[in-house]
N, C-alpha and C positions, 0 to 999 in steps of 0.2 A: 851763392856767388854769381851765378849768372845771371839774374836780376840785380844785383849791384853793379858787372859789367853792362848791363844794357842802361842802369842809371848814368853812368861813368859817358858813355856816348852821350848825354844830352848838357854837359858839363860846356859853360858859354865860351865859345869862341878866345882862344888867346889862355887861357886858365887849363892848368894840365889836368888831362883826365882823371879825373878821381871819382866813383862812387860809393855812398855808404849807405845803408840799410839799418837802422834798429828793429828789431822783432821785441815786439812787450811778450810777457809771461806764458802768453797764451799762444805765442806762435804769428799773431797777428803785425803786419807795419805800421807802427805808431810813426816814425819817423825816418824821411830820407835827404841825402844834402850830397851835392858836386862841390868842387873848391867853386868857390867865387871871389876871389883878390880880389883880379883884376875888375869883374863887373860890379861889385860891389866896393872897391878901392877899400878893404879892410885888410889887414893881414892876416886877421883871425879866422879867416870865414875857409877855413879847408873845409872837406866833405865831410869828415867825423864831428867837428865842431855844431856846424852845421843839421846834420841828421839828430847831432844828441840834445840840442834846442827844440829843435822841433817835436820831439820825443817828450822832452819834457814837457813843452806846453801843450804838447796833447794829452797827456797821463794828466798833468795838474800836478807835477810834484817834480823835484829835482833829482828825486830818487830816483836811478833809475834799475835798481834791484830786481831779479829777474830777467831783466834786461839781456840781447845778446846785438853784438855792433858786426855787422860785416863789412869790410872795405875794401877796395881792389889793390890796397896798397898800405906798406905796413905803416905804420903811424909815426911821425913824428916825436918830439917828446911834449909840445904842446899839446899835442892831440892825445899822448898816453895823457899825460897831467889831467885833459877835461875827460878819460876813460876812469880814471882812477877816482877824481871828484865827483862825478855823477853818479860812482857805484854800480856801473855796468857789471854784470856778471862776469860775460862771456864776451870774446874780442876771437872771430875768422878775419885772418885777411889774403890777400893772394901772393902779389909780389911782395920780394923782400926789396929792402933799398937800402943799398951798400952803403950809401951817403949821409944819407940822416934818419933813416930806422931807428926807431927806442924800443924796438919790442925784437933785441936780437943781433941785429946786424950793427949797431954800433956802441950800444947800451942797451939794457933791459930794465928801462922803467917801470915795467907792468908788476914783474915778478922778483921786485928787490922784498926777502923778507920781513924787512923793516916797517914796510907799510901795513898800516891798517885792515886795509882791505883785497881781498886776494884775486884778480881775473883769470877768468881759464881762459888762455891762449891757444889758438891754431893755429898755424902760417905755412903757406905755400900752397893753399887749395886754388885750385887749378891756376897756378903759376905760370904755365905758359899764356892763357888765354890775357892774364891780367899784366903780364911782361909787355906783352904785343902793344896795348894801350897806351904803354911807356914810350916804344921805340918806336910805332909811329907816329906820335906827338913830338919827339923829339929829332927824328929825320925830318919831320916836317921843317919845322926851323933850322935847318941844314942849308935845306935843297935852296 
């Protein structure tokens, strides 16, 4: 997680801080991505989207089985949706988000038994550090 906050820091200007990390099979970074909306004018382009493209096109496969995602912020339901499509194993993330969390805080997309395929879940590793990210990006645009 602390390697994904230190990614989360390099996240452009104006785009809220978000980092995420894919680890392949072997423990190694296949793939990492900060949101880019704004710099990239997509709506799609959050950190997990992001990290698991990249992921993929460095594996060569869409699979990304074995796979584990770390992210400083819990996911979306777009972002569980491309967790769930790619076949990530394993999903860490840090802060929860009251607001539009899908892994817990306002739904739980990841671990509806329905689906196919199953993610092991963490949430709240080191919490405070990945909260802090939140709330000074967002006092920022206060002050």
């Amino acid at each position: 997680m602390r390697e994904a906050i230190a990614i989360a820091r390099t996240t452009p200007p104006g785009d809220v801080p978000v980092g995420a990390i894919v680890y392949g099979p072997g423990g190694e970074v296949v793939g990492v991505g900060t949101n880019r909306r704004l710099a990239n004018c997509d709506p799609t382009a959050h950190a997990e989207v992001e990290a698991i493209r990249q992921a993929a096109k460095n594996l060569g496969t869409w699979r990304l089985d074995g796979c584990e995602l770390v992210v400083t912020l819990e996911p979306c339901t777009m972002c569980a949706g491309a967790i769930l499509g790619a076949r990530v194993s394993s999903l860490v993330f840090g802060a929860f988000e009251p607001k539009t969390g899908a892994v817990g805080s306002v739904l739980d997309a990841l671990r509806d038994p329905r689906h196919l395929h199953t993610v092991e879940v963490r949430g709240g590793v080191l919490e405070a550090a990945t909260s802090q990210l939140m709330s000074t990006f967002f006092n920022g645009l206060r002050d």
